[in-house]
C-alpha positions in Angstrom: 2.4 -104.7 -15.1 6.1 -105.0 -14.7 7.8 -102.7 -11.9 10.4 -101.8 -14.5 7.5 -100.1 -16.3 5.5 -98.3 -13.8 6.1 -94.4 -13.9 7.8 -92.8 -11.6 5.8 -89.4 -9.7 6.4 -86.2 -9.8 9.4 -84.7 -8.7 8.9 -82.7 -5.6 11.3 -79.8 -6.7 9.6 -79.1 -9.5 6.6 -77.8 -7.1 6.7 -74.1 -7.0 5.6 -72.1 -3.5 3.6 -68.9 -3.5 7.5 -67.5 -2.0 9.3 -68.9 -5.0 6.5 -67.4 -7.4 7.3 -63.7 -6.7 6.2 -63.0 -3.5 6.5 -59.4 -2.0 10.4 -59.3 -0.1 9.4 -57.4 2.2 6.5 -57.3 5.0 4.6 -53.9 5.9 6.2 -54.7 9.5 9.3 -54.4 8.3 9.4 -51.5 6.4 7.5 -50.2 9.2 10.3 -51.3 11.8 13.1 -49.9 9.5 11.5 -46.5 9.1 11.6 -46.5 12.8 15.3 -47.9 13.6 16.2 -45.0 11.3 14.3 -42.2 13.4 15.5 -43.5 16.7 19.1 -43.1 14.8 18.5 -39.3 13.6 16.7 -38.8 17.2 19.9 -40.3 19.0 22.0 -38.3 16.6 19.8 -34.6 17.3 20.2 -35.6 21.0 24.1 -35.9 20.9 24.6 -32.4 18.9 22.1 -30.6 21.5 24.0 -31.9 23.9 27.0 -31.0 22.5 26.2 -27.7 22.1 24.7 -27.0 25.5 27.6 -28.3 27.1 29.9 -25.9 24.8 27.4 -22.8 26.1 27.7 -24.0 29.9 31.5 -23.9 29.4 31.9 -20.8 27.6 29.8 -19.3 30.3 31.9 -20.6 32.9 34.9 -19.4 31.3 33.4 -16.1 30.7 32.7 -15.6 34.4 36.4 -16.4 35.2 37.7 -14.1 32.8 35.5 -11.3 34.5 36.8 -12.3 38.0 40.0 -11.6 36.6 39.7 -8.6 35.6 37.9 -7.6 38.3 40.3 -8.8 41.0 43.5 -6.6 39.1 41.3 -3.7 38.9 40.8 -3.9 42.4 44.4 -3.8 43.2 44.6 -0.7 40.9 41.8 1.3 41.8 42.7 0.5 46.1 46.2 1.7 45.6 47.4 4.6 47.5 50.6 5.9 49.5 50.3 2.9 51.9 50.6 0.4 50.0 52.0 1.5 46.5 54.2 -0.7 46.6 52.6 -4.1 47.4 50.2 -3.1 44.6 52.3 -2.7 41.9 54.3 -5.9 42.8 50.8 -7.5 43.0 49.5 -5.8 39.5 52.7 -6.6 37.8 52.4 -10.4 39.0 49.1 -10.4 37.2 50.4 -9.6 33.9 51.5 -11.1 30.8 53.4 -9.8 27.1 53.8 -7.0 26.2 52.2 -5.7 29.2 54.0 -7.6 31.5 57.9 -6.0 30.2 56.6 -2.6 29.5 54.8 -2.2 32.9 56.4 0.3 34.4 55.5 2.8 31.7 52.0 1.3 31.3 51.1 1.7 35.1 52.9 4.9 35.4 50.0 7.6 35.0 48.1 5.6 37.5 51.5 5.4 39.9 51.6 9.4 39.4 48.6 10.3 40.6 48.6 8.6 43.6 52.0 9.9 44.4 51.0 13.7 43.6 47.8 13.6 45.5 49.3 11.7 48.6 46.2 10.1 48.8 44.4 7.2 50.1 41.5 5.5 47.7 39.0 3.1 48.7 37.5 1.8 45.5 34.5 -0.5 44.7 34.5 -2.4 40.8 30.3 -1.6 39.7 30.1 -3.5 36.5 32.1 -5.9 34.4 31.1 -7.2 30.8 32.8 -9.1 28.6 33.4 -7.3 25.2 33.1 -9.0 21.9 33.8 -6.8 19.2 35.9 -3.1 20.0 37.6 -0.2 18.4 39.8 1.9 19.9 37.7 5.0 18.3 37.0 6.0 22.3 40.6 5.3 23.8 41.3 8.0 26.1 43.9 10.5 24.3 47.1 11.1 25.8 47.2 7.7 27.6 49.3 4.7 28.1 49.0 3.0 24.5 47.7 -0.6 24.9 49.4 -3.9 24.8 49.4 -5.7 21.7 47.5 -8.9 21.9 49.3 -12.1 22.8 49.9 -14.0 19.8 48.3 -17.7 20.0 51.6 -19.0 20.1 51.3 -17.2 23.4 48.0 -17.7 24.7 44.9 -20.2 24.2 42.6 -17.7 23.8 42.5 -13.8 25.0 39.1 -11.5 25.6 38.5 -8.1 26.4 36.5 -7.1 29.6 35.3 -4.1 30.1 35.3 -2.7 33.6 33.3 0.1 35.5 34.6 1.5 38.6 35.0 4.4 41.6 37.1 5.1 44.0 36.9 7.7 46.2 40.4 9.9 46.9 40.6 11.3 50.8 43.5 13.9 49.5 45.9 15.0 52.3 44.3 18.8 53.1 41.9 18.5 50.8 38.3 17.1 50.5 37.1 13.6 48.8 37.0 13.0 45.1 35.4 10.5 43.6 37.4 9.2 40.7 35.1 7.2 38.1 37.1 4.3 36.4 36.4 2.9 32.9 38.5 0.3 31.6 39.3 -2.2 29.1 41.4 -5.0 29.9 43.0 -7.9 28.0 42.3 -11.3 29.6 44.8 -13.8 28.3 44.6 -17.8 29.3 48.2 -18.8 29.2 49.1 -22.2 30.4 45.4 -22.8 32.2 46.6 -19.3 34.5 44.1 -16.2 33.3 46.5 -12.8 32.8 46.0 -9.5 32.2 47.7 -8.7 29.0 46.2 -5.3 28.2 44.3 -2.5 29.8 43.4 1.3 28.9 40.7 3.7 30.0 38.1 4.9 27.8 35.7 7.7 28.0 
């Protein structure tokens, strides 16, 4: 037979593979390992926002305890003042203060100044409990006192928190015998510039 009429084979392309039939795209291993990639993703993501917030809490907790130092540190000042060192306290009280607080001090501080000078007497004081307060009215401000500092505006202050704080001092009167004088205030904790300042205080029942 002639080689110009032999037929030629089959062409290879034409051969179809199990693959190019329809075969299933994708394997049980990797839906399996996609399922998974996406669960470490979520887990990674859950860890992050836990973290997150736990970090938040240890802040706001550290914070907190500063704020409370604060406040207890100027009420020490306060409730330790007496004829001796009138003087140095109120320079040291007034140094503490911010606002309103801060240019109406004299006024603010002046019941406290009074007594001191009327009763001639020396206090030694001790702070007994200090809490930070959330949420307060002013339903239980002590009437006839010092009327409290507006809060700094946040033009003014990062943040400000009231703190209330429990005290007694006790009074050694000149001719007279000791009183104990029990101290209940709220105070106005301000963070100006990074520097914690008292920018309110009044006593309560």
């Amino acid at each position: 037979m002639p080689d110009d009429e032999q037929t030629e084979p089959a062409d290879d392309a034409a051969t179809e593979t199990p693959d190019d039939a329809g075969g299933r795209t994708f394997s049980p291993y990797g839906i399996a390992s996609a399922v998974l990639g996406a669960l470490c993703v979520a887990a990674i993501a859950l860890g992050a926002v836990i973290w997150t917030d736990h970090r938040n809490d240890v802040d706001e907790l550290s914070y907190q305890t500063r704020i409370m130092q604060t406040a207890a540190d100027w009420t020490g000042v306060l409730i330790n003042m007496n004829t001796d060192n009138i003087k140095q306290s109120l320079q040291k009280l007034h140094d503490g203060t911010v606002g309103e607080l801060n240019a109406d001090f004299d006024s603010s501080i002046q019941p406290y100044q009074q007594v001191v000078e009327r009763l001639q007497s020396r206090s030694r004081g001790e702070v007994e409990a200090v809490a930070v307060e959330a949420v307060h009215h002013d339903l239980d401000a002590q009437p006839g006192g010092p009327k409290p500092s507006a809060p700094l505006p946040a033009s003014m202050a990062r943040r400000s928190d009231t703190v209330m704080v429990v005290a007694t001092s006790v009074s050694e009167n000149v001719g007279g015998k000791p009183q104990t004088v029990h101290w209940n205030l709220r105070l106005g904790v301000s963070d100006v510039d990074g520097k914690l300042m008292i920018s309110r205080v009044e006593s309560i029942r």
